[in-house]
N, C-alpha and C positions, 0 to 999 in steps of 0.2 A: 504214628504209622499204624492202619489199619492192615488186618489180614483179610481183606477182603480181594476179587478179583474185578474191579470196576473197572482196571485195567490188566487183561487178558495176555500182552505181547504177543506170540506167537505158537497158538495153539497147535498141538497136533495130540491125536487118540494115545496118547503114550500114558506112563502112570505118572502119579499124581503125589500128595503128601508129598517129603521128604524121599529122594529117592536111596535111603539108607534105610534098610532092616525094616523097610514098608513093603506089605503084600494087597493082593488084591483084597478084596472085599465082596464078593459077589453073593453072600450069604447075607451082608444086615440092609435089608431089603425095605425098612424104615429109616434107613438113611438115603436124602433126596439132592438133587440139584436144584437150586434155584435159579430160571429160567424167566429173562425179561425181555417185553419184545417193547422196542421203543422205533422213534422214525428215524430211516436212513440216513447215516449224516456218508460224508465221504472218509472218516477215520473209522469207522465202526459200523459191523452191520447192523443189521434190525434186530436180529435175532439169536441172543448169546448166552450161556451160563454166565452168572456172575459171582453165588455164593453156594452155602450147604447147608441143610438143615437137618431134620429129622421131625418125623411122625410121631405126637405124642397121644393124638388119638384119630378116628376113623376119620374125622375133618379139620384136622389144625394140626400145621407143621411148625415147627420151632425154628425158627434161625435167630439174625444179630438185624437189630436196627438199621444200623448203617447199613444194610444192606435192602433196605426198603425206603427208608428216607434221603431225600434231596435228588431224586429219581427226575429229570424232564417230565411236565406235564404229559399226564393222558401213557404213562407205562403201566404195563398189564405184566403180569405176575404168574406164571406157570410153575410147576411144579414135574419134575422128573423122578421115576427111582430106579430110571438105567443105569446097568452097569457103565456104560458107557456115553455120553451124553452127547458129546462131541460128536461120536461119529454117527449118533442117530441127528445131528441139527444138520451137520454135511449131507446124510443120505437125504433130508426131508428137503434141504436149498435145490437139491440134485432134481430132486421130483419135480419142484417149479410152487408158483403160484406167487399168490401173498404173501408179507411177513406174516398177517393172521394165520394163514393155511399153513404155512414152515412152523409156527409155535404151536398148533393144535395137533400136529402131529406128533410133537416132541414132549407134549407135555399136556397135565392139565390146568388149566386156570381156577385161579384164588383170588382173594382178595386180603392187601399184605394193608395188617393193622400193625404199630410201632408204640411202645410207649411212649406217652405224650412228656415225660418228663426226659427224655434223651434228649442231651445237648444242654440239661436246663439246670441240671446241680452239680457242683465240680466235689463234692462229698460222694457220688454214685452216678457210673455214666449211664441207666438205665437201656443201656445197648441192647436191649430186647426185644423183639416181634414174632408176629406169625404172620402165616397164609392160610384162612378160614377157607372152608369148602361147606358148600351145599350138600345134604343128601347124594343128591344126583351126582357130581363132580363127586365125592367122597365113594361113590360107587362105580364110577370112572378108574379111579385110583387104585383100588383094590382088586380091580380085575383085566387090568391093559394087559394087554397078551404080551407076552417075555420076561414081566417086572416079576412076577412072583408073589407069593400071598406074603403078608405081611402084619408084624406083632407092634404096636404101637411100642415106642419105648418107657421104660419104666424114671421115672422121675423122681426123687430125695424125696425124703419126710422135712417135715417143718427145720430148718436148722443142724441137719444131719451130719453136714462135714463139720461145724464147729463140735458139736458134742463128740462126735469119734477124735476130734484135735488131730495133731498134727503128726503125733509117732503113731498112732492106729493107719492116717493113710497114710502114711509111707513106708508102710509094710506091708499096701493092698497094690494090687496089680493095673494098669492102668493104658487105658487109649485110646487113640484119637482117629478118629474118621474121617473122611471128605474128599472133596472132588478136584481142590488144589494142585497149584504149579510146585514145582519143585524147586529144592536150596539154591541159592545165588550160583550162578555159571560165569566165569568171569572170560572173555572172546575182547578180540579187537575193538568191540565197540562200545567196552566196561560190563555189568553183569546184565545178568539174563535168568529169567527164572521159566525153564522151559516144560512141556509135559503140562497135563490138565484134563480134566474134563469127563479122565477113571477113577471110580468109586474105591479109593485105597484104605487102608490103615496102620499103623503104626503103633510103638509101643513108646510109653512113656512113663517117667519118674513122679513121686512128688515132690516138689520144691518146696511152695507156701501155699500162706491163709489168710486170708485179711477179711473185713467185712462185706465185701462182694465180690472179690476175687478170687482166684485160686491160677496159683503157677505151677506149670508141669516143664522137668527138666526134658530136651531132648536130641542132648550132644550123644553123639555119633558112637565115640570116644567109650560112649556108658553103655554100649547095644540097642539105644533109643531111635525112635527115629521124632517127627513130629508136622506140624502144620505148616502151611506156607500160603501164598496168597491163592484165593479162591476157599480155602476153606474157614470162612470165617462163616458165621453159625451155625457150622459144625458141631458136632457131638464128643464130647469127651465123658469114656464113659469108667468108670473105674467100680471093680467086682468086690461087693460085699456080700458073705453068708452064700459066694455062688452064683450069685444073677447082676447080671450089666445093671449099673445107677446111673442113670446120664447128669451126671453131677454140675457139668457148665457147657457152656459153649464157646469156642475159639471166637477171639476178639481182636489179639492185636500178638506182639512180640518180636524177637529183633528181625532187622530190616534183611540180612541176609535169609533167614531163616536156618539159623544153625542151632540156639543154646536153650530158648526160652518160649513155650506159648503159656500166652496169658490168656484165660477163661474167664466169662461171666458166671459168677455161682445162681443157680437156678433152684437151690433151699433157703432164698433169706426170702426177709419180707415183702423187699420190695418186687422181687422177681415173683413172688408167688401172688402177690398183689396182682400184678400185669395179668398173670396165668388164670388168675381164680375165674374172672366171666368166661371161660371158656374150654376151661377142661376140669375135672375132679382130679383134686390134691392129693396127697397121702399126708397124713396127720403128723 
């Protein structure tokens, strides 16, 4: 099970993340929606969020692979950093026109690269991509009126969560962003995972470490809250020496959305491999 929202159920402008000890977010203004316009089928519009990323620099947004691959031919790739995304795609169908015209208003367009090794090693799921902008589009971005200026985020040094280990970060403070449905709802018709499409976040634990993963605890039960479908590559950021690390990206986790998000670590090799043509590292 992905945490991604390829499947949306039934959206409405409500909040999003976990809806336990999650608040808005309306400050981290480098964390985006990812917004794909594909052709009208009769289950699905044209025009929808589908995942979360984040701004690592003026023209490349970071999300999760699966949220860029296996896409129907000919999908186009936008980028949002409304607080609310949803109700800006409702206000822009409302207006009229094309899906073109309803996604240009809602967003900017990118072009979504995916590591070519996802899907291809069961040792590392290489679950990572961006949305590349142009100049132009990257100055789109920076000054859409209502979004707000915005500080790219700050990204791990070479191997950073293994060398702090395991009792350093679970003594640092931790959490999770994105644009996500909310925990399993269970109704007459079995569960529901409702809300979506508000820029939330949450707080969360550390669990573990492994050599591309990292799991964040985020039962209820602990004052946690945590990710759900739609925020998969999402920002999980956790504070060292004082300043946000955006240490992984939300990937996957259990199917209600209650105990566990599991992260891609964005300090190993292979991630920074992906990352190197396209943004400067930190050492």
């Amino acid at each position: 099970m992905t945490a991604t929202a390829a499947v949306l159920f039934t959206v409405s402008p409500a909040s999003a993340i976990n809806s336990y000890n999650a608040t808005p977010a309306p400050e981290r203004t480098e964390v985006g929606a990812l917004v794909v316009l594909t052709d009208p089928t009769p289950t699905r519009p044209a025009v929808r969020w589908s995942c979360t990323g984040t701004m690592i620099s003026a023209t490349v947004f970071l999300t999760a692979a699966h949220c860029i691959d296996n896409r129907p031919a000919g999908t186009r790739f936008f980028v949002s950093r409304s607080q609310n995304v949803q109700a800006d795609i409702d206000a822009s169908y409302a207006i009229g026109g094309t899906p073109e015209q309803v996604a240009q208003r809602v967003g900017v367009e990118g072009v979504g690269i995916f590591d070519p090794g996802f899907g291809h090693d069961q040792a590392d799921s290489h679950d990572i991509a961006i949305v590349q902008f142009t100049p132009a589009q990257a100055t789109a971005l920076a000054n859409w009126p209502g979004w707000g200026a915005f500080t790219p985020a700050t990204l791990p040094g070479h191997n950073q969560l293994s060398i702090l280990g395991g009792r350093a970060l679970d003594a640092l403070p931790w959490q999770v962003m994105g644009y996500g449905t909310q925990e399993a709802v269970r109704g007459p018709g079995g569960q529901t995972h409702p809300g979506g499409g508000v820029r939330m976040k949450a707080p969360l634990a550390f669990n573990a470490l492994n050599d591309t993963w990292l799991r964040l605890a985020m039962n209820e039960s602990r004052d946690l809250g945590g990710a759900c479908y739609g925020d998969s590559g999402g920002p999980n950021f956790v504070t060292i020496g004082g300043k946000l690390i955006l240490a992984g990206t939300t990937i996957t986790g259990d199917v209600p959305c209650y105990a566990t998000n599991v992260v891609y670590r964005t300090d190993t090799d292979s991630a920074r491999a992906f990352l190197s043509p396209y943004v400067s590292l930190p050492s």
